[in-house]
Every structure is written in structure tokens, then in C-alpha cells.
N, C-alpha and C positions, 0 to 999 in steps of 0.2 A: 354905397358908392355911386348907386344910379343918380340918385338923387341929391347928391351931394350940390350945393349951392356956390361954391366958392373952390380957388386951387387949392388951397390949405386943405380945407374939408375931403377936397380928391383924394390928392395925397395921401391923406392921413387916414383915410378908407380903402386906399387901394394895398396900401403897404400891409395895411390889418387882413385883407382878404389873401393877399397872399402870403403871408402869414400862415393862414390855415388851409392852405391851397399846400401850402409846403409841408404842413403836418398829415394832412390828406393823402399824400403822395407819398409820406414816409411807410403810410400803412397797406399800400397796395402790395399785394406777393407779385407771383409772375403774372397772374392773371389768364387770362384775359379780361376776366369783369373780377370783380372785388373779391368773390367769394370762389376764384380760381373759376373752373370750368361750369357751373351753376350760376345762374341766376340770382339774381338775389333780394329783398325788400330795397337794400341798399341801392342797388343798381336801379331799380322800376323809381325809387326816392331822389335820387340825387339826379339820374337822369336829364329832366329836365332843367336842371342847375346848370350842369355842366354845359348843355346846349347853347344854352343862352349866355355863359362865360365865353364860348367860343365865337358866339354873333358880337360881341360888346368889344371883343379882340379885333373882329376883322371889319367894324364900323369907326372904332376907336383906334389912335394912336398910342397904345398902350399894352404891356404886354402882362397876359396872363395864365394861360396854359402853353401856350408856348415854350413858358421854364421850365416845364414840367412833365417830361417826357414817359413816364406812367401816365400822368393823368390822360396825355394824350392819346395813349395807346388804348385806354382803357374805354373813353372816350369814343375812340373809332369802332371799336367791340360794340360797345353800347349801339350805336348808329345803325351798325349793318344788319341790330334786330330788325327784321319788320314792325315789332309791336312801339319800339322804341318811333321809329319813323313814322307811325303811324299817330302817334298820340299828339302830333304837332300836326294844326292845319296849313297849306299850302301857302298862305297869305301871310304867314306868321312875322315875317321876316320885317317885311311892309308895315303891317299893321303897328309891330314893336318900332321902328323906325317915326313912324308918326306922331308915336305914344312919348317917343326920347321928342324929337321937336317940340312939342307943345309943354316939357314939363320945367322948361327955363333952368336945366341944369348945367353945372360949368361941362360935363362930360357930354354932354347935347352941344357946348360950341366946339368942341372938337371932332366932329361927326363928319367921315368922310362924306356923308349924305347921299348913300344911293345904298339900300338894299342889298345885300350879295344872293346870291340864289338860294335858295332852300336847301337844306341838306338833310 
């Protein structure tokens, strides 16, 4: 979807992501991470996925975990690891920002263009 070239191709990437964003979500229990109160490979794996869903949400006009009120939760579980916050540098945000500008994607012209803070 990042790199999708054209509206069609957006589209037709972002619907397929949330697609399996919905199926993702079907499989969560109460949680708090995936595998209830443990940790999990799952959690340390996807981890940085969902991070970065949620940076591409709040740079982008587009909604993605936001339908998804597990994912969310789960999400914010994730977060409040240290090891989870730790495994992203400071700059991350920024750096990914520059990475979407230069890569002439249709989802790069819809870029609020400013960074949001690190989380």
C-alpha cells in the first residue's frame, strides 16, 4: 500500500490490508497482547507492524486501526513495553517521513507532512 503508484492501486491495497487487519482482529481474545497476559513471538513479530500502521494513519488521510478497536487495544499493550519502545530509534518518525517523500507514491501526496511525535 506504501508504495502503491496510483489511486486505484491505493485503494485496491488499502481495502486488501484491511481485509486482513479485520481478520487479525477477529483472532484477538481479551488480551491484552495476543496470547492473553504473555507475551508472545506474535507480539515481539507484528509489533513493529502495527506501529508503523498507526504512523501511516496519523500522517495519512486514511483510516486503519482505528476500525479496529482490539487491534487498538492491543496496540497500546504493545507500546507500554519498554522493550517494544525501545526497539524504535527516536528519529523514526522523521526518518520514515522522508523515506514516504522521496518514494513518488500516490499515498506520499496525501501526506499531512509533518512528523507526529514518537511514541
Amino acid at each position: 500500500m506504501m508504495m502503491a503508484q496510483d489511486a486505484e492501486q491505493l485503494a485496491t491495497k488499502h481495502e486488501s490490508l484491511r481485509g486482513s487487519l479485520k481478520t487479525l482482529e477477529a483472532q484477538l481474545g481479551d488480551g491484552p497482547l495476543f496470547a492473553g497476559d504473555h507475551f508472545s513471538l506474535v507480539d515481539a513479530a507484528l509489533a513493529p507492524s502495527l506501529r508503523t500502521l498507526e504512523l501511516l494513519e496519523n500522517l495519512y488521510d486514511i483510516e486503519l486501526l482505528s476500525l479496529y478497536p482490539k487491534l487498538r487495544a492491543w496496540l497500546a499493550a504493545l507500546i507500554a513495553r519498554p522493550s517494544v519502545q525501545g526497539a524504535r530509534i527516536p528519529e523514526f518518525n522523521t526518518v520514515f517521513l522522508a523515506f514516504m517523500e522521496g518514494s513518488g507514491s500516490r499515498l506520499n501526496q496525501l501526506c499531512r507532512r509533518q512528523a507526529p511525535p514518537a511514541t
